[in-house]
DSSP file (Angstrom, degrees, kcal/mol; ACC not computed):
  #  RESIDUE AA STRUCTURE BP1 BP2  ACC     N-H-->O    O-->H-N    N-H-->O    O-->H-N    TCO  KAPPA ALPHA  PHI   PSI    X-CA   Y-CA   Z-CA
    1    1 A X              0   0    0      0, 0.0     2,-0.0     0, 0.0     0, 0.0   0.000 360.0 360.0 360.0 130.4  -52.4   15.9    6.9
    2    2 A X        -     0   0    0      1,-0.1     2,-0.2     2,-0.1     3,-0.1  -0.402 360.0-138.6 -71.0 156.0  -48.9   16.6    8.5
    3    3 A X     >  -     0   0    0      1,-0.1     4,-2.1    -2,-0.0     5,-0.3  -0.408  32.1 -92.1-104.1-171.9  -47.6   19.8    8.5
    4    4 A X  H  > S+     0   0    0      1,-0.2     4,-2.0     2,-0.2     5,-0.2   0.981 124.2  51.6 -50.1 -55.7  -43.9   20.6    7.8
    5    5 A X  H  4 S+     0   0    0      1,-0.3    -1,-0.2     2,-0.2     4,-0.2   0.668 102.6  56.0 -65.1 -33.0  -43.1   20.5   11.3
    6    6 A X  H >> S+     0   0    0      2,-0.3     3,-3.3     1,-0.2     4,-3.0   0.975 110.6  48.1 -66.4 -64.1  -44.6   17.1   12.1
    7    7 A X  H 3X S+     0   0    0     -4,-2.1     4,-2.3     1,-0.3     5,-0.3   0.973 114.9  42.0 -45.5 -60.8  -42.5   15.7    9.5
    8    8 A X  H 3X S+     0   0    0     -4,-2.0     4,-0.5    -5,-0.3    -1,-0.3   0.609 113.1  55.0 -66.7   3.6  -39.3   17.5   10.7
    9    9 A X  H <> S+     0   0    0     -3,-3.3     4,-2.2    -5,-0.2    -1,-0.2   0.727 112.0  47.4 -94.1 -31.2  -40.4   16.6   14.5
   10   10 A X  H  X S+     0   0    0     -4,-3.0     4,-0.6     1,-0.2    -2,-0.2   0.835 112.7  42.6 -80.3 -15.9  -40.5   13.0   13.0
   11   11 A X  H >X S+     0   0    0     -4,-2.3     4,-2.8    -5,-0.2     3,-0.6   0.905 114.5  55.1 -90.8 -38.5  -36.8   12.9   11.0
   12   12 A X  H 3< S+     0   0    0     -4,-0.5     6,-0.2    -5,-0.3     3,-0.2   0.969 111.9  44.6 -75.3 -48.3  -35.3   14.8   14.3
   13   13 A X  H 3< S+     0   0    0     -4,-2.2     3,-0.4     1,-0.2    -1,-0.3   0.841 112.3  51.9 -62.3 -24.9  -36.8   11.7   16.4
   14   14 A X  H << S+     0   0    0     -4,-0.6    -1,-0.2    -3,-0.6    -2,-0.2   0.817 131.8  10.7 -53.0 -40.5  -35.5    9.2   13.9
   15   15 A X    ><  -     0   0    0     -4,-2.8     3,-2.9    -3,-0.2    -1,-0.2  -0.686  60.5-173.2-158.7  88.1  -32.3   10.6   14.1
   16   16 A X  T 3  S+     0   0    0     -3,-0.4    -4,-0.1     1,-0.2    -3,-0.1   0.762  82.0  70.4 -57.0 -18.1  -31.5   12.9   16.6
   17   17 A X  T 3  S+     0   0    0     -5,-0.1     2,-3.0     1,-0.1    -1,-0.2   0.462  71.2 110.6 -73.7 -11.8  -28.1   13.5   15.0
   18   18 A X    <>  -     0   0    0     -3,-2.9     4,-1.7    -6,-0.2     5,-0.5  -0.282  41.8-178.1 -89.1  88.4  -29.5   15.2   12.0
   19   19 A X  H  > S+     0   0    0     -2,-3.0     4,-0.9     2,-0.2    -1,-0.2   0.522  73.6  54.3 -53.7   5.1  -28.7   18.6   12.0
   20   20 A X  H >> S+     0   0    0      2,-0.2     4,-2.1     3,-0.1     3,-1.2   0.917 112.7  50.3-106.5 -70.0  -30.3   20.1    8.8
   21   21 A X  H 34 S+     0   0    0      1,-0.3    -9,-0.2     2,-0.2    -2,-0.2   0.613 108.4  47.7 -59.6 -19.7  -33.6   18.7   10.0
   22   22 A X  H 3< S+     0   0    0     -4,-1.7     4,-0.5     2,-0.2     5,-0.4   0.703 111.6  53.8 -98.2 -27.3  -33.5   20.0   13.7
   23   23 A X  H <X S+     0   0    0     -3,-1.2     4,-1.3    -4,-0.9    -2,-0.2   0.898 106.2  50.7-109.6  12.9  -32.6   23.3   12.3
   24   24 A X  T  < S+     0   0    0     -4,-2.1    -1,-0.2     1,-0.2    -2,-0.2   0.425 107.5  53.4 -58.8  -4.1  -35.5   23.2   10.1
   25   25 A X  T  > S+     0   0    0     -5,-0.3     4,-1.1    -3,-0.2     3,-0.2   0.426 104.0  53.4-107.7  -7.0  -37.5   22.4   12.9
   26   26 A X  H  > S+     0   0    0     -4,-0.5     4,-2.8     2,-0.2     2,-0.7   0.696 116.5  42.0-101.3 -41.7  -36.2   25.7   15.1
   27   27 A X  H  < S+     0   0    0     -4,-1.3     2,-0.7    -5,-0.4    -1,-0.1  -0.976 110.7  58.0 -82.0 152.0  -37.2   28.0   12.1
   28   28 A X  H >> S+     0   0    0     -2,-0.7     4,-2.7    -3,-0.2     3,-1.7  -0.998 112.0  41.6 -87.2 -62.6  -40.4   25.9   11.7
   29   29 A X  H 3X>S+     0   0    0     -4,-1.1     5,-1.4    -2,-0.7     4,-1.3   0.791 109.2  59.9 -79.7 -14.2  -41.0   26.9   15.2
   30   30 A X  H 3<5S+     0   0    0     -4,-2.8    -1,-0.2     2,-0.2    -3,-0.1   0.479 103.2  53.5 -62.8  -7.4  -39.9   30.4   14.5
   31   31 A X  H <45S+     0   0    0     -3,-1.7    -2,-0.2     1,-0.1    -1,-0.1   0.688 104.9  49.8 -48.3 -59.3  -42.4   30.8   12.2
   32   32 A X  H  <5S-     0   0    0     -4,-2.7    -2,-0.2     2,-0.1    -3,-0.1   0.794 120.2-105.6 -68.8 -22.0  -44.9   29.9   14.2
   33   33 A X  T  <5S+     0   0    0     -4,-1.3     2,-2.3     1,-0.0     3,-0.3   0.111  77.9 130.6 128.6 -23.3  -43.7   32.3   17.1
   34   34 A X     >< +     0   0    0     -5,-1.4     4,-2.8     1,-0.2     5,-0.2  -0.468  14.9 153.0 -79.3  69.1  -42.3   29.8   19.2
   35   35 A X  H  > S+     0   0    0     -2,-2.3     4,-1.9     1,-0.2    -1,-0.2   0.875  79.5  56.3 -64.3 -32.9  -38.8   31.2   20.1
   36   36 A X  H  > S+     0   0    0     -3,-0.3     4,-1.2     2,-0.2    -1,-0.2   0.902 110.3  43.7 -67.8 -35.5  -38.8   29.4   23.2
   37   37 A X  H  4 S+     0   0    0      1,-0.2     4,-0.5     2,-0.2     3,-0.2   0.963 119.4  45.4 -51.9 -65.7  -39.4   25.8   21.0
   38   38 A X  H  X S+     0   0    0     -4,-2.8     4,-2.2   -12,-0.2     5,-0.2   0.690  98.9  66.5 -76.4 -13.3  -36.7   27.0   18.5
   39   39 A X  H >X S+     0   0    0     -4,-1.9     4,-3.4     2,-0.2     3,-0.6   0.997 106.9  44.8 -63.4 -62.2  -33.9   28.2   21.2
   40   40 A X  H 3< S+     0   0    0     -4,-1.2    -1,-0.2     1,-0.2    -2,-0.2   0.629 111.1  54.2 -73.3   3.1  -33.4   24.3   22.5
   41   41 A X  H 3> S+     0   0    0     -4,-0.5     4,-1.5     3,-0.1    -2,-0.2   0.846 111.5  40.4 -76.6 -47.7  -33.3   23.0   19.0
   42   42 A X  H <X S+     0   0    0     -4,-2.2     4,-1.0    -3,-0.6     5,-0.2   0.813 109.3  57.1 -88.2 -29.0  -30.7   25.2   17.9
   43   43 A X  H  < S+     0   0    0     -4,-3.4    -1,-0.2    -5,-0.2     5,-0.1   0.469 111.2  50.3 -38.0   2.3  -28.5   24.8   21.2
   44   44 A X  H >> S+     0   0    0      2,-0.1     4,-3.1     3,-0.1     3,-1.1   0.843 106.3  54.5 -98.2 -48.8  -28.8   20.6   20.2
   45   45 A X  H 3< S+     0   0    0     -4,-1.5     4,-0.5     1,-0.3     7,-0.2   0.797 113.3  39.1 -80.0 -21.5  -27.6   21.4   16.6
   46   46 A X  T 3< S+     0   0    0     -4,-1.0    -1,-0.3     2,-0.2     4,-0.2   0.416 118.1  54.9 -80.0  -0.4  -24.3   23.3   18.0
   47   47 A X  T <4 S+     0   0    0     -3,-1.1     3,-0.5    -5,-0.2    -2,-0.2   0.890 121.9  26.5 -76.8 -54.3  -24.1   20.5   20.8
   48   48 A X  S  < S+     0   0    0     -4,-3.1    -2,-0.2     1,-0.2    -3,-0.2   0.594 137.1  33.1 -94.1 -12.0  -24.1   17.9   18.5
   49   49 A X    >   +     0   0    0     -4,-0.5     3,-3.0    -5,-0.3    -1,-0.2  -0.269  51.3 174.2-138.0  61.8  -22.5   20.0   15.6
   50   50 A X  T 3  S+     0   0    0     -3,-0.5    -1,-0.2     1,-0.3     6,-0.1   0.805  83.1  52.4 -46.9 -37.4  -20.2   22.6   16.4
   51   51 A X  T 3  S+     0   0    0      1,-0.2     2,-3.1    34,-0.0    -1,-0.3   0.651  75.8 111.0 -84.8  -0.4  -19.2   23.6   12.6
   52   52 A X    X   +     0   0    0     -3,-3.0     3,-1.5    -7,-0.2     4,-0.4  -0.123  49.2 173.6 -57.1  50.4  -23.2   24.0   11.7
   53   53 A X  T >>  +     0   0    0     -2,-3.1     3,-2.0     1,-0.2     4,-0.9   0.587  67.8  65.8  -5.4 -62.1  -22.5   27.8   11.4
   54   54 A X  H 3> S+     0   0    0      1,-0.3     4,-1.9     2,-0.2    -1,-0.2   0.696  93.2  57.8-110.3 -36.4  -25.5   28.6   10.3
   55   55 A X  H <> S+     0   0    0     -3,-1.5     4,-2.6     2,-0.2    -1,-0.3   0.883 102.7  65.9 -49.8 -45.5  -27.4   27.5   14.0
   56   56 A X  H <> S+     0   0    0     -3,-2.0     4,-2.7    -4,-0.4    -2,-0.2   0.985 101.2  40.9 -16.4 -86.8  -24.9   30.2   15.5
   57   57 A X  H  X S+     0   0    0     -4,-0.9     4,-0.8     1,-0.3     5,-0.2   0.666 122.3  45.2 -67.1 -26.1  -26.4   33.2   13.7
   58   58 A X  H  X S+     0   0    0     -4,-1.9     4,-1.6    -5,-0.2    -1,-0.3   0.914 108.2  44.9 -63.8 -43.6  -29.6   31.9   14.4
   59   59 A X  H >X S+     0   0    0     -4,-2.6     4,-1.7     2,-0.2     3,-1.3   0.980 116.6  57.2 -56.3 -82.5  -29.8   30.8   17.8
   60   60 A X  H 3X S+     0   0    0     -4,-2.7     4,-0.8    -5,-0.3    12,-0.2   0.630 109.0  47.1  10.3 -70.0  -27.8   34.6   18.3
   61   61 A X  H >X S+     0   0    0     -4,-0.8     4,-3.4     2,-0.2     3,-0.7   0.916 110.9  47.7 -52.8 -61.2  -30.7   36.4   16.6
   62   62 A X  H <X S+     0   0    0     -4,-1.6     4,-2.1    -3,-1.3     6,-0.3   0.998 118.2  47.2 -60.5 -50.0  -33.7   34.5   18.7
   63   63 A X  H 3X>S+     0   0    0     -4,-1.7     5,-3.3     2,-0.3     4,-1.6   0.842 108.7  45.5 -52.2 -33.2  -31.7   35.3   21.8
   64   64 A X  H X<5S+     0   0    0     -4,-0.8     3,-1.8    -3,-0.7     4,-0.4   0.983 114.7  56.4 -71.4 -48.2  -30.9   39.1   21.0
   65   65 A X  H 3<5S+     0   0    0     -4,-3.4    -1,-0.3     1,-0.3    -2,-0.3   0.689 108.3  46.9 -66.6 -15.2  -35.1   38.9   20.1
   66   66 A X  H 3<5S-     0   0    0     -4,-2.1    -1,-0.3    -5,-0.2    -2,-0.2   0.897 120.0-112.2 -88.0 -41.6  -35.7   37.5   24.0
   67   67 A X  T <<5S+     0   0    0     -3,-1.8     2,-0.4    -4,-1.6    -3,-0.2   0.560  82.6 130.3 109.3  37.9  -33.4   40.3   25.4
   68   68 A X     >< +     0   0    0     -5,-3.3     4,-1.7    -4,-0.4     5,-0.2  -0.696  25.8 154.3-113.3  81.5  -30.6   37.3   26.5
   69   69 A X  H  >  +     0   0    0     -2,-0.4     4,-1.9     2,-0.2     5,-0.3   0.809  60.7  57.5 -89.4  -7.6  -27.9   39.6   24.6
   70   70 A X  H  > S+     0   0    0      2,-0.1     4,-2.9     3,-0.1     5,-0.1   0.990 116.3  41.4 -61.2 -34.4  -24.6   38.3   26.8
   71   71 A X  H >> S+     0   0    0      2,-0.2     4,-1.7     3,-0.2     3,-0.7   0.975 114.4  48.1 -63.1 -66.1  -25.7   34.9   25.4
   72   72 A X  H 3X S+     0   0    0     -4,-1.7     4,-2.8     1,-0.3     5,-0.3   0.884 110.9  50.5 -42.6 -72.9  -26.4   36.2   22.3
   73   73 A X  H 3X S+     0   0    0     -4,-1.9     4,-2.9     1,-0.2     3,-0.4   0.962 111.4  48.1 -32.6 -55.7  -23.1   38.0   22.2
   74   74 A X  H <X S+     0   0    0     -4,-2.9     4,-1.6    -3,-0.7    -2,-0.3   0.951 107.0  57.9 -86.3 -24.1  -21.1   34.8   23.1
   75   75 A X  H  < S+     0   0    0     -4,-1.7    -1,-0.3     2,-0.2    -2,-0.2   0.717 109.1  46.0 -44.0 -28.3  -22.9   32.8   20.5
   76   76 A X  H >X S+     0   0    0     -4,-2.8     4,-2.8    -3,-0.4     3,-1.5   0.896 108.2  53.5 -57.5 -56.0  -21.7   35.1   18.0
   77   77 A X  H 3X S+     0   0    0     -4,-2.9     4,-3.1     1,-0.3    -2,-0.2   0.906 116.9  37.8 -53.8 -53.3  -18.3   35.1   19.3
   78   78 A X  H 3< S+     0   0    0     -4,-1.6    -1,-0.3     1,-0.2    -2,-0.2   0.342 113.6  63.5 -92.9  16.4  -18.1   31.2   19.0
   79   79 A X  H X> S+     0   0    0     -3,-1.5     4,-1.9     2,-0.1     3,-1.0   0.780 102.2  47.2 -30.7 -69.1  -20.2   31.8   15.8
   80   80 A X  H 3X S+     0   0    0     -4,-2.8     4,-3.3     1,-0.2     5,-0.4   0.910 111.0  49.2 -68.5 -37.1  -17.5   33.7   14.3
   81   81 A X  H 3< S+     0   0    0     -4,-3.1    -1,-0.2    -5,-0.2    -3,-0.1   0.754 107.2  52.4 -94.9  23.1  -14.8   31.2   15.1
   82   82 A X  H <> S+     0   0    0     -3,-1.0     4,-1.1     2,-0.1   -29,-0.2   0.557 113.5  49.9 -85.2 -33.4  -16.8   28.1   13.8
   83   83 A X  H  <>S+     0   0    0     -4,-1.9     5,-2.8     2,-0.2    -3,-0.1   0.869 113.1  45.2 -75.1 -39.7  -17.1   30.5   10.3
   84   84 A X  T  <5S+     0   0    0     -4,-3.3    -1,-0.2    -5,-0.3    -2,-0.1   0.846 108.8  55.0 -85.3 -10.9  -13.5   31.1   10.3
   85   85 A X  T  45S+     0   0    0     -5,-0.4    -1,-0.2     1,-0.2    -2,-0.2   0.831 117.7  36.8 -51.4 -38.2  -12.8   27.5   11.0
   86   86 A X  T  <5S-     0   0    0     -4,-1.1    -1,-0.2     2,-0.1    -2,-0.2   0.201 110.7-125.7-109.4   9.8  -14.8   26.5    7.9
   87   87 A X  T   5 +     0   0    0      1,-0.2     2,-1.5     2,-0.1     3,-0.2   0.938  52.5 156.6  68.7  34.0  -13.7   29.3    6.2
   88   88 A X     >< -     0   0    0     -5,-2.8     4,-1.3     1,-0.2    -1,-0.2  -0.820  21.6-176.1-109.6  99.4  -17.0   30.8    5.3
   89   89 A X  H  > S+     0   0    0     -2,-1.5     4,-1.6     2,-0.2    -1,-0.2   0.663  75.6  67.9 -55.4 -41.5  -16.7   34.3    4.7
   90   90 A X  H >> S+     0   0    0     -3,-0.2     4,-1.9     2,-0.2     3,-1.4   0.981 107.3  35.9 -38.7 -96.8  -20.5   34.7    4.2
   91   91 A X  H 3> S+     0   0    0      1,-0.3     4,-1.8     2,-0.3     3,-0.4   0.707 107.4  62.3 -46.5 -69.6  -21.4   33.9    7.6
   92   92 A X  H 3X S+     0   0    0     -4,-1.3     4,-1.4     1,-0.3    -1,-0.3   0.586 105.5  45.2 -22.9 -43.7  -18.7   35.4    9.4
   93   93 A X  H <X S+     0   0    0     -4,-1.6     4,-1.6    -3,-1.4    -2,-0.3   0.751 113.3  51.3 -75.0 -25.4  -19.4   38.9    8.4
   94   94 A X  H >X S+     0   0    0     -4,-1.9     4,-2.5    -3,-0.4     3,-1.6   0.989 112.9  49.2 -48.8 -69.3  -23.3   38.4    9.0
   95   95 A X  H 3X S+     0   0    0     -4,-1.8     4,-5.5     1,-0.3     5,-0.5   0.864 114.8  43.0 -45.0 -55.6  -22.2   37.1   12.5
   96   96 A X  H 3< S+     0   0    0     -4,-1.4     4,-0.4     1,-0.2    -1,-0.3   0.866 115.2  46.6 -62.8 -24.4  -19.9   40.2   13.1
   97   97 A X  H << S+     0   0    0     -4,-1.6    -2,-0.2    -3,-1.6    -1,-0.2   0.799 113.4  52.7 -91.5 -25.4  -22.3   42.8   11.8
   98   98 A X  H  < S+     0   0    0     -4,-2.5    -2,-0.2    -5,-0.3    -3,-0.2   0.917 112.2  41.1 -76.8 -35.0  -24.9   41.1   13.8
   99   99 A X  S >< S+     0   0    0     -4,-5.5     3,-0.7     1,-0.2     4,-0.3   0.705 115.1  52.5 -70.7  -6.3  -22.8   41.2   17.2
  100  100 A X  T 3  S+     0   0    0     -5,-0.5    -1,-0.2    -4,-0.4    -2,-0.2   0.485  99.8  60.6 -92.7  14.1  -21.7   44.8   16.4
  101  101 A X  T 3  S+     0   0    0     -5,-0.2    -1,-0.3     2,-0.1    -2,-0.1   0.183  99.5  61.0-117.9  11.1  -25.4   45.5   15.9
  102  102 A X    <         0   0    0     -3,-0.7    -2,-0.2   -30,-0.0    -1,-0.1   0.571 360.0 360.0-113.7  -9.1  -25.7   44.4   20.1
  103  103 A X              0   0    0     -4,-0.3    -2,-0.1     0, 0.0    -3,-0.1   0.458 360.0 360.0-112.2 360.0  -23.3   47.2   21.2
C-alpha cells in the first residue's frame, strides 16, 4: 500500500513544477522527522515559485529548528515581500512575528 508520501514523491516526479504537491511532500517529510528531506523541497517550491508564500514560512521555521537562523531570517524577509506582493495579510504577519521571534 503507498503511503501519502509515495504518492506525493510520484506527482512531484510527474511534474516537477507542481508546487502544492512538493510542498506536501516537505511537511510529509516533516512529519516524519526528516527536516533535512523537507529543507530541499521547499527551497525548489520558492525556486520554481517565488509567490508560494506559504513555502517561505515554512522553509523559515525548519531552518530556525536546525539552528540556520541568518537563513531563516532572510527567508522571512523575502517571505514578507512575496506576502505583501500577493497581498496576503495572513501570512505576512505570521512571517513577521516569526522573524521577530529570531531576535
Amino acid at each position: 500500500m503507498k503511503t501519502r508520501r509515495d504518492m506525493l514523491e510520484e506527482f512531484v516526479a510527474q511534474d516537477p513544477n507542481d508546487s502544492f504537491s512538493r510542498y506536501a511532500l516537505a511537511l510529509e517529510f516533516e512529519k516524519e522527522s526528516r527536516v533535512e528531506d523537507a529543507l530541499p523541497q521547499l527551497r525548489e517550491v520558492i525556486a520554481r515559485d517565488p509567490s508560494y508564500v506559504a513555502a517561505y514560512y515554512q522553509l523559515g521555521k525548519l531552518l530556525a529548528q536546525v539552528g540556520q537562523i541568518e537563513e531563516a531570517r532572510d527567508v522571512y524577509r523575502r517571505g514578507l515581500d512575496a506576502a505583501m506582493a500577493s497581498g496576503d495579510q495572513r501570512a505576512r504577519s505570521e512571517m513577521q512575528e516569526a522573524l521577530d521571534n529570531l531576535d
